[in-house]
N, C-alpha and C positions, 0 to 999 in steps of 0.2 A: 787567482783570477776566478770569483766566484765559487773557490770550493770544487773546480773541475782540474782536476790531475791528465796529465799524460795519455792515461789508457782509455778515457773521457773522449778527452780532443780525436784519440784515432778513431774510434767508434763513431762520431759523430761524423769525421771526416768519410769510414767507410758508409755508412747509411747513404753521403749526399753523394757517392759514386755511384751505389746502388740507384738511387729516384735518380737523378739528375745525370744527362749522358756527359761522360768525360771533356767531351769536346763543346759540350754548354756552361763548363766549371767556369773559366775566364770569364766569361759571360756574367755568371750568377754573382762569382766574386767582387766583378765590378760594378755590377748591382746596387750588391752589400755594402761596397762602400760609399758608395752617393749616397745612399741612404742614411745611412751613422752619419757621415758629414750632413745632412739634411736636418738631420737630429742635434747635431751638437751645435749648428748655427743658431735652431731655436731656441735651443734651454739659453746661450749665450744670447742671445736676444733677450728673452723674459728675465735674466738676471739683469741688466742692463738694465730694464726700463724700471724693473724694482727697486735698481738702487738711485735710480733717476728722482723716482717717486719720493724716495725715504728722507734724496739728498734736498729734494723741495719740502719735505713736509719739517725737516730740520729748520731749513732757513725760514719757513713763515714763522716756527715759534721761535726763532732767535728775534725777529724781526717784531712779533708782537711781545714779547718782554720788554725788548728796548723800549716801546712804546709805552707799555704800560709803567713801567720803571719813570720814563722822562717825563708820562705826565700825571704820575704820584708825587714827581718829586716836586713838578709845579704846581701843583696843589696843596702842597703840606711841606715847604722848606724844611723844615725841622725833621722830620722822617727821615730815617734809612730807606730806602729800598731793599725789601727784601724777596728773592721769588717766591709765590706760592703758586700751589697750582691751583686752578680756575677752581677746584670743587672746596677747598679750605678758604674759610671767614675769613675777614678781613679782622688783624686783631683789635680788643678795644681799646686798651689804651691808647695806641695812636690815634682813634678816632678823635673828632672833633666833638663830636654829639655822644661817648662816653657818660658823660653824667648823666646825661637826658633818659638814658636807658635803668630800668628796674636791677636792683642788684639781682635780686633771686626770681625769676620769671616764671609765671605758672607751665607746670607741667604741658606740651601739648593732648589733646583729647582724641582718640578718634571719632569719629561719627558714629559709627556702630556698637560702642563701646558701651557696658553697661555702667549706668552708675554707681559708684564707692555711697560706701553706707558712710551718713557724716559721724556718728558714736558707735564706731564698732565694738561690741560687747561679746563676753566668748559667750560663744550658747551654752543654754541651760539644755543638762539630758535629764527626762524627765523618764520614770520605769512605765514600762508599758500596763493598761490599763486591764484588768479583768475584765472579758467579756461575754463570763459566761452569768446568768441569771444566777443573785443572790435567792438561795431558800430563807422564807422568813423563819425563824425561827418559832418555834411554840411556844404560847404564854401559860 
C-alpha cells in the first residue's frame, strides 16, 4: 500500500492522537471516509462518461464507413470497398478519370523556394588573382 509498512501506519496513527483529541478520531475517521467515497464516485463518474464518449465516437465511424462504403459502391459497381482513412488518396486505378491524369506530375513548388538552375554545370575554381602591383621590369 503505497510503499508504507507497519511502523509507518503506527507513526502516522501516533501523530493524529497527538493533533487530533482522541475523542474527535470517530469523527475525523468518518470524515475520511465520505470523503474517499466522494472521491471514488467521481473518478467512477469521469470514467463513465469517457467511455460514454469513445463508445459514440466508435459508433459514428462505424456509421460513416458504412456510409461511405454503400455509396462507393453505388457509384462504382465494379469496386471493392475498401477502408481508408480520410487522410490516404483515393487509389487510381479504380478511379474513373485515371487516364485523364499525367503519368509523372510536376514536382510541387513552394512559393518561397528559389529557383533550380535549368543547366547545372559544376563550377569552375579558378586560383586567386595577385594583387599586389606588377614591377615593370628594366629595358
Amino acid at each position: 500500500m503505497f510503499g508504507i509498512g507497519f511502523s509507518e501506519l503506527v507513526l502516522i496513527g501516533l501523530i493524529l492522537i497527538i493533533f487530533i483529541k482522541p475523542e474527535d478520531l470517530p469523527k475525523f475517521f468518518r470524515s475520511m471516509g465520505k470523503f474517499y467515497g466522494q472521491i471514488k464516485r467521481a473518478y467512477e463518474d469521469v470514467v463513465s462518461v469517457k467511455d460514454k464518449i469513445l463508445k459514440e465516437i466508435d459508433e459514428a465511424v462505424t456509421l460513416e464507413e458504412k456510409a461511405a462504403g454503400a455509396a462507393g459502391a453505388a457509384k462504382r459497381p465494379d469496386a471493392v470497398a475498401i477502408p481508408q482513412s480520410p487522410q490516404s488518396p483515393e487509389p487510381l486505378a479504380k478511379s474513373p478519370d485515371a487516364a485523364a491524369l499525367p503519368q509523372s506530375p510536376e514536382p510541387v513548388k513552394h512559393p518561397d523556394a528559389a529557383p533550380l538552375p535549368q543547366n547545372p554545370e559544376p563550377a569552375k575554381l579558378e586560383a586567386p588573382k595577385d594583387t599586389a602591383p606588377e614591377a615593370e621590369a628594366p629595358k
